[in-house]
N, CA, C and O atoms as CSV, one atom per row, in Angstrom:
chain,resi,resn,atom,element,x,y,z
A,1,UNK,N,N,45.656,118.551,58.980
A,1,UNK,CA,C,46.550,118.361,57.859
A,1,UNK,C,C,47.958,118.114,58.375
A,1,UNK,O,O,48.409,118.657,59.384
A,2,UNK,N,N,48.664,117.193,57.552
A,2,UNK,CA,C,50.029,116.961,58.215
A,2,UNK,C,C,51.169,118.024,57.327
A,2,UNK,O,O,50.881,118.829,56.442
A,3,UNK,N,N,52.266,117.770,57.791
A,3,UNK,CA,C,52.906,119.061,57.277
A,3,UNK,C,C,53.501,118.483,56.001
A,3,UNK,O,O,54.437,119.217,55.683
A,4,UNK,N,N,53.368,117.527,55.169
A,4,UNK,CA,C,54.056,116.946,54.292
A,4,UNK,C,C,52.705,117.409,53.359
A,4,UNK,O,O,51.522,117.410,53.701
A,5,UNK,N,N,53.337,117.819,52.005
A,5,UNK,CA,C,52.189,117.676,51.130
A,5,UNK,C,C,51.457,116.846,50.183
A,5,UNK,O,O,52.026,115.996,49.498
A,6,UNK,N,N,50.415,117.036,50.139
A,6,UNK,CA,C,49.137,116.136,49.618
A,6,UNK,C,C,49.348,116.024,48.432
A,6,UNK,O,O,49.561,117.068,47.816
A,7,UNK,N,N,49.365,114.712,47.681
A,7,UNK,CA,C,49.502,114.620,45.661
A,7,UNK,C,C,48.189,115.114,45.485
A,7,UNK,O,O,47.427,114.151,45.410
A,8,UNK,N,N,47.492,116.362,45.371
A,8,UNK,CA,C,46.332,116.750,45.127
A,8,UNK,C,C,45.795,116.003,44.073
A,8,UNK,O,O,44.718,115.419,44.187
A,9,UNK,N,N,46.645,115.974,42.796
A,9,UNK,CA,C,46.121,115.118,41.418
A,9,UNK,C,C,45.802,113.885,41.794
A,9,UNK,O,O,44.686,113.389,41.637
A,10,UNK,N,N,46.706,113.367,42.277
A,10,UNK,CA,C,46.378,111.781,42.393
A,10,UNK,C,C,45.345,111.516,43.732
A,10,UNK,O,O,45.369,110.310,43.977
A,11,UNK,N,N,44.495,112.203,44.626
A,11,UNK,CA,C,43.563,112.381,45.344
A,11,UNK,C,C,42.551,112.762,44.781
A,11,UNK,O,O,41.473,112.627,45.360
A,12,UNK,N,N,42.604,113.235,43.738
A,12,UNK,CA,C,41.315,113.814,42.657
A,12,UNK,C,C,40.815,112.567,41.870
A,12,UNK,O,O,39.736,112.008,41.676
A,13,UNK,N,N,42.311,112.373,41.455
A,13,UNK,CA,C,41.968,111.063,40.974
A,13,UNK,C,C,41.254,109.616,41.211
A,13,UNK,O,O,40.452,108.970,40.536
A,14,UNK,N,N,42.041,109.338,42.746
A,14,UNK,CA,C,40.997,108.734,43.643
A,14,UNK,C,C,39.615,108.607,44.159
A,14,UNK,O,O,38.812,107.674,44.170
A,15,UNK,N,N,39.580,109.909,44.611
A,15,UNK,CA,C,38.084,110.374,44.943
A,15,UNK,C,C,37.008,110.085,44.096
A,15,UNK,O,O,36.021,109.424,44.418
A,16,UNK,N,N,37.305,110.793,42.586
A,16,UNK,CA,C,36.421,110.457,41.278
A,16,UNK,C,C,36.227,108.507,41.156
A,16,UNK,O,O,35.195,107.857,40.990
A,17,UNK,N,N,37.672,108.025,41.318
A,17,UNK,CA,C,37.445,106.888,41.485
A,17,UNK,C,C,36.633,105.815,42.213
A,17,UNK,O,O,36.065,104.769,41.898
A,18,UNK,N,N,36.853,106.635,43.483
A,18,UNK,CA,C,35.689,105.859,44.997
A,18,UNK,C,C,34.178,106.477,44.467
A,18,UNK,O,O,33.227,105.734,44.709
A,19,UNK,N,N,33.982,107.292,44.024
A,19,UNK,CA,C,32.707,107.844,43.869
A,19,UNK,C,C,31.954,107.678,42.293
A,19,UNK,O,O,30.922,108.193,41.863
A,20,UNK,N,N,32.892,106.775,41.674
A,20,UNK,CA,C,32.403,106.709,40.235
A,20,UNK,C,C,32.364,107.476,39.061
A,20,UNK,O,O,31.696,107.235,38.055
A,21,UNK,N,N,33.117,108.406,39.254
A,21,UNK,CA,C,32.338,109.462,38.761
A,21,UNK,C,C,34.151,110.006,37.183
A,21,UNK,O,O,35.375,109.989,37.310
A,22,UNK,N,N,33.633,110.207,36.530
A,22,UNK,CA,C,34.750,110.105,35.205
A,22,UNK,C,C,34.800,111.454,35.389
A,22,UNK,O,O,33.862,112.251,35.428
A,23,UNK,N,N,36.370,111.712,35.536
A,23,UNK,CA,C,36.801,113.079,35.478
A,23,UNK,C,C,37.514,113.241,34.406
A,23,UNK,O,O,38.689,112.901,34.275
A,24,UNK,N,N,36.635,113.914,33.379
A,24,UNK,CA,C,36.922,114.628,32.311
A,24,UNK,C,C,38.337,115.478,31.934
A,24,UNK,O,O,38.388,116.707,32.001
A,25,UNK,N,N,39.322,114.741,31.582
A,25,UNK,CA,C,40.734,115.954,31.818
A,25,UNK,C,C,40.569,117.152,31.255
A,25,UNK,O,O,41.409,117.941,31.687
A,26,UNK,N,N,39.984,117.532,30.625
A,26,UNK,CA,C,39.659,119.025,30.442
A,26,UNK,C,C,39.498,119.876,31.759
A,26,UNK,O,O,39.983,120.950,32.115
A,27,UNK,N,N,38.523,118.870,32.417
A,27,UNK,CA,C,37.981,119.577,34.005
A,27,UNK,C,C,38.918,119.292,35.038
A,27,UNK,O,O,38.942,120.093,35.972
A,28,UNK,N,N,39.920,118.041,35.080
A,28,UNK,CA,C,40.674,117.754,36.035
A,28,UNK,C,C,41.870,119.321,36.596
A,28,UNK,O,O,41.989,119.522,37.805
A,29,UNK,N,N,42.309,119.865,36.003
A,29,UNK,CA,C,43.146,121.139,36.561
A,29,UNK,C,C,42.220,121.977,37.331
A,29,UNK,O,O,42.628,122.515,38.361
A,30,UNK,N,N,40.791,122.170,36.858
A,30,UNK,CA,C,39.993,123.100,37.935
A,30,UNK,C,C,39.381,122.384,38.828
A,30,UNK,O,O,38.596,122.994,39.553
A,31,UNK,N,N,39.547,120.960,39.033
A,31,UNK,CA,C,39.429,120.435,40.169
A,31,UNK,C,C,40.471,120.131,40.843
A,31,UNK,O,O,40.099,119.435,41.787
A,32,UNK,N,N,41.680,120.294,40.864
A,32,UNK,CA,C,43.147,120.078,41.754
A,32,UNK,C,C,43.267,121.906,41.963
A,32,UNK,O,O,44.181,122.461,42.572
A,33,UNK,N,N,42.378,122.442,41.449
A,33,UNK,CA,C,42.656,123.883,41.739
A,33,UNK,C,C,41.490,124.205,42.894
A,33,UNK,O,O,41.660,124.748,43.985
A,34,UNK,N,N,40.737,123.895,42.537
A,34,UNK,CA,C,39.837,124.058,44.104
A,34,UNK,C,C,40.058,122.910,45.214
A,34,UNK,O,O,39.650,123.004,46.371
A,35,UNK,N,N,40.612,122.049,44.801
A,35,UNK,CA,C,40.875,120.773,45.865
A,35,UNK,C,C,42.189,121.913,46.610
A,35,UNK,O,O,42.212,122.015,47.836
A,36,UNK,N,N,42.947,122.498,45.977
A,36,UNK,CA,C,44.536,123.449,46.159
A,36,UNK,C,C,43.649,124.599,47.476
A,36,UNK,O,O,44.038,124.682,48.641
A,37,UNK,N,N,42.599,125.267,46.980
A,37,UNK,CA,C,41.769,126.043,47.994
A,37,UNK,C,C,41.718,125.969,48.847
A,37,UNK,O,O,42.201,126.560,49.813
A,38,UNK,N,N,40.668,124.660,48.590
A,38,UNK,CA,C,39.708,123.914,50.034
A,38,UNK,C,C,40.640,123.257,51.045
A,38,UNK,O,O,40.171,122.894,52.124
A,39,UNK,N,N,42.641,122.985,50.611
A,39,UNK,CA,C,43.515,122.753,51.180
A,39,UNK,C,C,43.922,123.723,52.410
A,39,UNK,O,O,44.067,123.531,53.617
A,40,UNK,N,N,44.057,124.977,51.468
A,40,UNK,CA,C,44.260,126.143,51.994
A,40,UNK,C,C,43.674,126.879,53.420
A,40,UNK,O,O,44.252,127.264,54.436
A,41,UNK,N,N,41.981,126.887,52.917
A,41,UNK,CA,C,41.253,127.203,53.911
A,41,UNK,C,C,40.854,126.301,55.025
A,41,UNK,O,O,40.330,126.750,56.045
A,42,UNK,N,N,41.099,125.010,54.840
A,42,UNK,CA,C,41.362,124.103,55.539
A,42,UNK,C,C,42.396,124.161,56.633
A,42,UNK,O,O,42.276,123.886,57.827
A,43,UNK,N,N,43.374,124.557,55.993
A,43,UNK,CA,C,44.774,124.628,57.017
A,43,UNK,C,C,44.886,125.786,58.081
A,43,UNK,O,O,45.518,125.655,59.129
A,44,UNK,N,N,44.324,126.747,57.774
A,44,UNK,CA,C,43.523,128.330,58.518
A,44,UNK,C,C,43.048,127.633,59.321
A,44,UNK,O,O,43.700,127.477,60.354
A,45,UNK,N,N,41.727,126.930,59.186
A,45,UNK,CA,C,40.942,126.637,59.827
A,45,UNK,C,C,41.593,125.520,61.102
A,45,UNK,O,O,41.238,125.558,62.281
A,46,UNK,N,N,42.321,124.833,60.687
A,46,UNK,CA,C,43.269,123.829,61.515
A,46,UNK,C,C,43.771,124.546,62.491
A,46,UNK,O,O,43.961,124.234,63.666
A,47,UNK,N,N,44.027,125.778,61.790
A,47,UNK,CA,C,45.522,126.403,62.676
A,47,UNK,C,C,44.963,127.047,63.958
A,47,UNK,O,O,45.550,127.080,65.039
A,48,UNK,N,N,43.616,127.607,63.658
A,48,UNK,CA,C,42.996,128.003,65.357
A,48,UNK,C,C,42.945,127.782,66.278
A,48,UNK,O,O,42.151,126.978,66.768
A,49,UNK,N,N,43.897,128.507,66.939
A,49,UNK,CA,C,43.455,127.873,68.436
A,49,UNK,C,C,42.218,128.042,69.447
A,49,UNK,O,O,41.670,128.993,70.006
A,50,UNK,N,N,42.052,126.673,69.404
A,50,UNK,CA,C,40.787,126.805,70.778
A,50,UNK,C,C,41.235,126.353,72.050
A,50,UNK,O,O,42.048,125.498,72.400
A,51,UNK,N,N,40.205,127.461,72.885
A,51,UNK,CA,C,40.575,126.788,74.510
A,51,UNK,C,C,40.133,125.514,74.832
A,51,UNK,O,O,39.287,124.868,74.215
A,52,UNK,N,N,40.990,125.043,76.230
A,52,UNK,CA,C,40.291,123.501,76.271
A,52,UNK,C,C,38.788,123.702,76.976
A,52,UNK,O,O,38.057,122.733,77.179
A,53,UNK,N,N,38.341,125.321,77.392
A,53,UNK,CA,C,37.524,125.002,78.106
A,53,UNK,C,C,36.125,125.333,76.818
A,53,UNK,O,O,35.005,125.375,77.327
A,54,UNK,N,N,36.159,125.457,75.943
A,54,UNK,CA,C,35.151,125.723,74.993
A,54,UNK,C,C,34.742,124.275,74.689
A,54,UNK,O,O,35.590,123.382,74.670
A,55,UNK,N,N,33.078,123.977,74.382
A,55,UNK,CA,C,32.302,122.603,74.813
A,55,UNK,C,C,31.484,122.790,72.970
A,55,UNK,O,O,30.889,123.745,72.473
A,56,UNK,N,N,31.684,121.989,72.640
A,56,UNK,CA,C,30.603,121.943,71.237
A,56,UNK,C,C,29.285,122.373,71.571
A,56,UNK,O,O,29.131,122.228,72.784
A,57,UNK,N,N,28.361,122.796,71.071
A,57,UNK,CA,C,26.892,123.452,70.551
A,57,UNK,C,C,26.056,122.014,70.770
A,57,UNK,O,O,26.146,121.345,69.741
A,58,UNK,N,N,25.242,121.320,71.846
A,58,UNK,CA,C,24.656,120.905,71.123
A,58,UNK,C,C,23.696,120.810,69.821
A,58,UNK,O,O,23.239,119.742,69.416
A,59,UNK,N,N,23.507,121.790,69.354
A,59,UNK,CA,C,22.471,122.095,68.381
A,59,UNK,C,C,23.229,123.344,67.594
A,59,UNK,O,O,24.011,124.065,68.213
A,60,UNK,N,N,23.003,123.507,66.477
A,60,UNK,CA,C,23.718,124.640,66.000
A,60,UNK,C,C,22.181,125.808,65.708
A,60,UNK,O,O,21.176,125.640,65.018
A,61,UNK,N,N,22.498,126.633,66.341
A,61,UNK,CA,C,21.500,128.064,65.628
A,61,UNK,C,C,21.937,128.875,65.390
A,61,UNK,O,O,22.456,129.555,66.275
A,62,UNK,N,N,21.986,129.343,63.806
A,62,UNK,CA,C,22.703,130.087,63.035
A,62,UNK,C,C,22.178,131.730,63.853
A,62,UNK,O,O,22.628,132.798,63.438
């Protein structure tokens, strides 16, 4: 994520757009509200630091 912030609405808007899909404005605020989340936990997740010496999984086993 860059440090400038995201028009969440108008990315909602988009998205529904690329994907077809009619976003109901009734529903549009609880979708810029979890898009606001998934921003959030996103940016946590960004912020970790890893070593350079850690190598991806080939295979994931939970």
């Amino acid at each position: 994520m860059s440090d400038s912030p995201i028009a969440l609405d108008s990315l909602a808007d988009l998205m529904a757009q690329l994907i077809g899909l009619t976003l109901d404005p009734e529903h549009r605020p609880g979708v810029i509200a979890n898009m606001e989340r998934n921003a959030a936990i996103a940016q946590r997740v960004m912020e970790f630091e890893l070593s350079d010496e850690i190598e991806a999984a080939p295979v994931f086993q939970p």
